[in-house]
N, C-alpha and C positions, 0 to 999 in steps of 0.2 A: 336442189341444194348442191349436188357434185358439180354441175354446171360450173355454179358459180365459184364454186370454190377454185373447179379446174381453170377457170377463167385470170381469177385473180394470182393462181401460182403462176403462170405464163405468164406472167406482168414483167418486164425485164428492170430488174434490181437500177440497172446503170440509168434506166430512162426516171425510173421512179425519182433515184436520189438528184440526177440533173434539174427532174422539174421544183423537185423538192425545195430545192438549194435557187433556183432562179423566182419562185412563188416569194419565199420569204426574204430575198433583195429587193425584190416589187413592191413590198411589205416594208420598206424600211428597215426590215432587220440591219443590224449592221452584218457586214459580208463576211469577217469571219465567223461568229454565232450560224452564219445562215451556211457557208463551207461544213463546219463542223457537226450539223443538225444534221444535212445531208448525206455529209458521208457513213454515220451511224445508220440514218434509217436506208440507204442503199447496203449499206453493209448486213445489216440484222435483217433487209427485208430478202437478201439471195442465202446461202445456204451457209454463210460465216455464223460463228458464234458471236457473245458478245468478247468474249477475250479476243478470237480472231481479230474483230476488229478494231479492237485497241490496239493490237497488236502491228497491222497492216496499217493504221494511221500514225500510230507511233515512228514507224519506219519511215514514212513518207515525210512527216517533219521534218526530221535528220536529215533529210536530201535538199531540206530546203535551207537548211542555215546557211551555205555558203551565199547564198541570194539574196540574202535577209543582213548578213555581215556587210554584202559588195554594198546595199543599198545605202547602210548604215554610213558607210564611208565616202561615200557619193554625198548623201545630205552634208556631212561634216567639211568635206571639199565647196562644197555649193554655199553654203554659209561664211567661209573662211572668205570668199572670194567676192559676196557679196559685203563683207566689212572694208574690203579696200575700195569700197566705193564706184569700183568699174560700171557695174549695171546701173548702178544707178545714176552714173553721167553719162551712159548712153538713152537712158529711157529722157535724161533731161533735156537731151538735145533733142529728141522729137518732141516732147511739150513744147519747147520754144515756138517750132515751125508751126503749131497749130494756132492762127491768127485770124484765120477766113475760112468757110466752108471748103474752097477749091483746095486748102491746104489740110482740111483735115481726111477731103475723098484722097490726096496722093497720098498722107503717110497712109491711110487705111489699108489700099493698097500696097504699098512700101511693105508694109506691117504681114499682111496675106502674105504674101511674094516672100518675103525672108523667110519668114517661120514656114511657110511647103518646102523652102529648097534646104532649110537647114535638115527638116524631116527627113525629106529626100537623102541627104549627104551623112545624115547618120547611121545609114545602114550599109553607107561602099565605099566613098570618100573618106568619110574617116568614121571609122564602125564605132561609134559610141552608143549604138541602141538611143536606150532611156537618157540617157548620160547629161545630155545638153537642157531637159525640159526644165531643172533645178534652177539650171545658172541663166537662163533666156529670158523664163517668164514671166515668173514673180514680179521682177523689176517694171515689166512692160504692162503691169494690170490696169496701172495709173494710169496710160496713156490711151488702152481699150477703153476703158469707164468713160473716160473723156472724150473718144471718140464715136462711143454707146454701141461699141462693136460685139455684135453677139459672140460670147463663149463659146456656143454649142457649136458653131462653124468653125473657131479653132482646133475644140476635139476632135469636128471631123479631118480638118488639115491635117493635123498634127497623126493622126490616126493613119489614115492615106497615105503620109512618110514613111509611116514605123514600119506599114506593112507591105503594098504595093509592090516597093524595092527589091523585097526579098524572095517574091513568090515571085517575080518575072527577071529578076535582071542578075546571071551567075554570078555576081562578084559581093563582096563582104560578107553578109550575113546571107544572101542569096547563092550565094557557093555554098554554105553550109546545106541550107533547107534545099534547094537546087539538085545540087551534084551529092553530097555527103549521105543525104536525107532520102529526097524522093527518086532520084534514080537509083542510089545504091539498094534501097530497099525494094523497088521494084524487081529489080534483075536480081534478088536474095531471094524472091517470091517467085521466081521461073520466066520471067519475058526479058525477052534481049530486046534493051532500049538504048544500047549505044550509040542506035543512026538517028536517034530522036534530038530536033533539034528543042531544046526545052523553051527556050524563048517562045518560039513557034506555037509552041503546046501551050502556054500560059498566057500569050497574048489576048485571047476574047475574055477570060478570067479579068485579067488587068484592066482592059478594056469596061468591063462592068460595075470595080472602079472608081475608073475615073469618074465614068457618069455619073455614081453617088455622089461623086466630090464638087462636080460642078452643080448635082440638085441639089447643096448642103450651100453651096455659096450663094447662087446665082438664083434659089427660090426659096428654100425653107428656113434661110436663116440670114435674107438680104437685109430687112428692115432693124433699122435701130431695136436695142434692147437698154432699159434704162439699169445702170446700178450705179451702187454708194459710191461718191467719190471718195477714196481713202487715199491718204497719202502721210504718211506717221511723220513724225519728229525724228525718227532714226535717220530716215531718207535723206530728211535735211541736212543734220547733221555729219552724214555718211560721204556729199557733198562738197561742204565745210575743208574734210577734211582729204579732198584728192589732193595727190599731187603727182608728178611725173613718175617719182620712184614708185610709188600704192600702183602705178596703171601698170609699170615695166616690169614690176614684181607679179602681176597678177596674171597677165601675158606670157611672161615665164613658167608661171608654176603652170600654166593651162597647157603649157605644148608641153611641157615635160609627161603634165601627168595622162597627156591621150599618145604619146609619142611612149612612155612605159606599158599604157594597155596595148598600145598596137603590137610590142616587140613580145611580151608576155602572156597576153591576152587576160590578164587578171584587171580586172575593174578595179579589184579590194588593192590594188599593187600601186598601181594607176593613179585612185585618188587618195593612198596615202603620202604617196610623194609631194604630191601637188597641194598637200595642207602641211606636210613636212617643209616644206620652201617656203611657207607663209612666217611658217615660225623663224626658220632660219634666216630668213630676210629682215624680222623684226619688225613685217607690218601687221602679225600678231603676237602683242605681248605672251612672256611665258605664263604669267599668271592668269593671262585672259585664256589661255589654249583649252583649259578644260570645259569651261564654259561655252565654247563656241562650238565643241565636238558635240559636247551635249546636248546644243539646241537644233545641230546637223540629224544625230540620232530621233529628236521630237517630229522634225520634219518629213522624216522618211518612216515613221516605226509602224506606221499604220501599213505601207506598202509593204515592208518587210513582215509586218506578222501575215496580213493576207496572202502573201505567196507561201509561207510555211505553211499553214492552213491548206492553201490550196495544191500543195506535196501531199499534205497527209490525205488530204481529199482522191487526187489521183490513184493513188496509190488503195484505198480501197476498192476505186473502180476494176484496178488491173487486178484485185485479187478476188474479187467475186469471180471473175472467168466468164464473165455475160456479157460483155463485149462482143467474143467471138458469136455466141447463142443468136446475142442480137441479128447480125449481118446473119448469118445463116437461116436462123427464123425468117426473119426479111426475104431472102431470095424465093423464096416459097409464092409471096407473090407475084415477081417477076410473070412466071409462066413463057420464058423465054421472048416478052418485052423489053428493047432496049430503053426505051424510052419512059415505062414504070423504073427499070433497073436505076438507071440514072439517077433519076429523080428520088426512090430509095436511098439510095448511096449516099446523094447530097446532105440529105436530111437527117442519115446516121452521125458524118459527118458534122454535122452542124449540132448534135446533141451532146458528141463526146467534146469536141472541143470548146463549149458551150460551158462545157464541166471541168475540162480537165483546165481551160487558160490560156495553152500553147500550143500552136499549129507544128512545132516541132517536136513536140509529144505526141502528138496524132498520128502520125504518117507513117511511124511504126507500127502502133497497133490496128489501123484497117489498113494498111499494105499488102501483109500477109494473108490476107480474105479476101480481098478486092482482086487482086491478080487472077487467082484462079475463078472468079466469077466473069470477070471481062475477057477472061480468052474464054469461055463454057459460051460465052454471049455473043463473041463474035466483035469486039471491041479491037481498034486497033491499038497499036500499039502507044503511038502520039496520041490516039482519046482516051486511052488508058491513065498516061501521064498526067491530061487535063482533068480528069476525074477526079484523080486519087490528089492533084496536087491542089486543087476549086476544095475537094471534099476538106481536105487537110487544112487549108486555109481560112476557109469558111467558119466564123465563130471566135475569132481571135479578139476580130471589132466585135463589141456587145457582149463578151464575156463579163462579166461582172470581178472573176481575179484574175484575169490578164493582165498581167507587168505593164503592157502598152495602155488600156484605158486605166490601172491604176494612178500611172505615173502623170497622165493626163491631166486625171482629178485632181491630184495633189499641185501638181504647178498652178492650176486656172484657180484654183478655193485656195490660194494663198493667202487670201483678204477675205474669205471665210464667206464668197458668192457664189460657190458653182456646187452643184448637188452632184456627186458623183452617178448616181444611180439617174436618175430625170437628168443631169445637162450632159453625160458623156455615153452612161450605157444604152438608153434607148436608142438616142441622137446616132450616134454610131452602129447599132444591129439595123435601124431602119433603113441607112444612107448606104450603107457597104455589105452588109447579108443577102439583103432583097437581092440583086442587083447579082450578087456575087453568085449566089445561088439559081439566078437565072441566065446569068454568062457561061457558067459552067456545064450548068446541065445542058444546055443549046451546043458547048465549045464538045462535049464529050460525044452527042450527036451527030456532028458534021463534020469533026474532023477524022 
């Protein structure tokens, strides 16, 4: 009977509530229900009270409303700019072309090809994150269905953009996670990785990738997929009523308002202006402005509550204090194995960010443990980097409240076809973890 008992108190709180929380999204739960269930029973199954963890979750919310605001205003931006008809006389000009089969394999392609390099270009080119999936794809559903182009090879594109960029290439959001994130926290942790070239370090990571992304195109999801043609009476209408000024106005407000995030870095800043110039222009009436903020809000409310959620989620994790436990318990196995160490590490990695959402929330908390285990082990210092930066990144695709497959979901089930959990989260942990997980732990080995 101690056995078992001693068995079950060793159980670490953090893994419990992760699978906890991943079992009931598999479940259909919806994701926040399944954040919130989890973070209680991680929280009540380590040595928090139940207040503790009201408490600890409560706090994590409140970190999340600025995220939940940006999104708020982003949908609102995204909907303004869809009533001046732009998207949807560019989605009409691809229907046209579509005549002949030869014409529907180039847009298909066309279609691929834009939406990777737009992914691509919004994490350095012009750092909009999520920003762009609102205003791109909604529009273009009509033209997927028509062309019977699977969704789930979108999410995985679109996925490969968000993240890819950042984990290998220094500049936008990959300066931050890059230079800000994983090397300053290494070298706060005791290893001097200033000769470290990061690129260098992150390449076989990237490298692993890519390979998802071409088994996502080029086999798991080459073959037609049938869905509803939908195509609303708004659209038509929406149409109807272009004109030069609707296209010049809407082109306007869209550089103003990524040209305000860039200079300020606020999102919430960004796409106020950019629905502020809608009004001001008078391609949306005053009396319409409420209404069209509103339905921006309806658009976006479900990403924004699940990022709250998944603050307050976090944020029980970092206060159970089993995180650290975990890694430390874990090296026990090692037995001075680089190659179990690895392979551990990955897999830590892969549970907290699994949980937490954000590979830039990760990388603080195993930084600090990971360093002194990789110099105890004999890691260099560039495998060190590949480690902790594979470990950190690993889990971002397939999290179930990560911003990037939220946002995902939300664009492609705009027409009420794509399941978030079955067409974005598996499709993306099986196409980009696998892979990732085996780039890394090999990149930490060899190099």
């Amino acid at each position: 009977m101690n056995t078992v008992l001693d068995l079950f108190s060793s159980i670490n709180a953090v893994v419990v509530a992760v699978i906890c929380m991943l079992i009931l999204s598999l479940c259909r739960v919806h994701v926040v229900i399944s954040l919130i269930i989890g973070a209680f029973v991680g929280g009540l199954f380590s040595h928090l009270s139940l207040k503790e963890t009201i408490d600890a979750f409560n706090t994590g919310i409140s970190n999340g409303a600025n995220i939940a605001l940006s999104y708020a205003m982003l949908g609102a931006f995204a909907v303004a700019i869809s009533k001046s008809g732009l998207p949807e006389l560019l989605a009409d000009k691809a229907i046209k072309q579509l005549t002949s089969s030869d014409a529907k394999k180039r847009i298909k392609w066309i279609l691929i090809v834009i939406i990777g390099l737009v992914s691509v270009s919004s994490q350095n080119v012009i750092p909009i994150h999520i920003a762009f999936i609102p205003l791109l794809i909604p529009p273009l559903l009509y033209v997927m269905s028509r062309l019977q182009l699977d969704r789930r090879m979108i999410a995985c594109i679109m996925t490969f953009g968000l993240i890819t960029p950042y984990m290998f290439l220094p500049v936008g959001f990959g300066n931050i996670f890059l230079n800000q994130i994983l090397l300053k926290n290494i070298t706060a942790s005791g290893m001097d990785v200033s000769h470290v070239n990061v690129m260098h370090a992150m390449a076989i990571p990237a490298l692993g990738m890519f390979a998802g992304l071409l088994w996502a195109i080029f086999v798991s999801y080459r073959k037609p997929r049938k869905y509803k043609i939908i195509r609303g009476e708004a659209n038509q209408d929406a149409l109807k009523d272009v004109s030069k000024r609707s296209l010049i106005v809407s082109l306007l407000a869209i550089i103003l308002s990524f040209t305000v995030q860039l200079y300020t870095g606020s999102m919430i800043l960004g796409a106020l202006i950019g629905f502020i110039c809608f009004i001001v222009s008078g391609s949306i009436k005053w009396g319409e402005a409420d209404g069209v903020f509103t339905d921006g809000i309806k658009m976006m409310a479900m990403i924004g509550f699940v990022m709250i959620s998944a603050q307050g989620f976090a944020e029980v994790l970092k206060q159970t204090h089993e995180i650290e436990s975990l890694v430390n318990n874990s090296a026990a196995l090692f037995a001075g194995n680089k190659v179990i160490a690895a392979f551990v590490m990955m897999l830590i990695g892969l549970v907290i960010t699994l949980g937490i959402g954000s590979s830039f929330s990760t990388v603080p908390i195993i930084a600090a443990v990971y360093v002194p285990l990789c110099v105890q082990l004999g890691f260099s210092p560039i495998a060190t980097v590949c480690l902790i930066g594979a470990s950190g990144a690993i889990g971002d695709a397939g999290s179930p409240p990560s911003d990037t497959i939220l946002a995902t979901s939300s664009g492609l089930n705009s027409d009420g076809q794509h399941d978030h959990i079955r067409d974005s989260v598996i499709p993306t942990f099986t196409h980009f973890n696998i892979p990732l997980f085996i780039a890394g732990w090999i990149g930490s080995l060899i190099l």
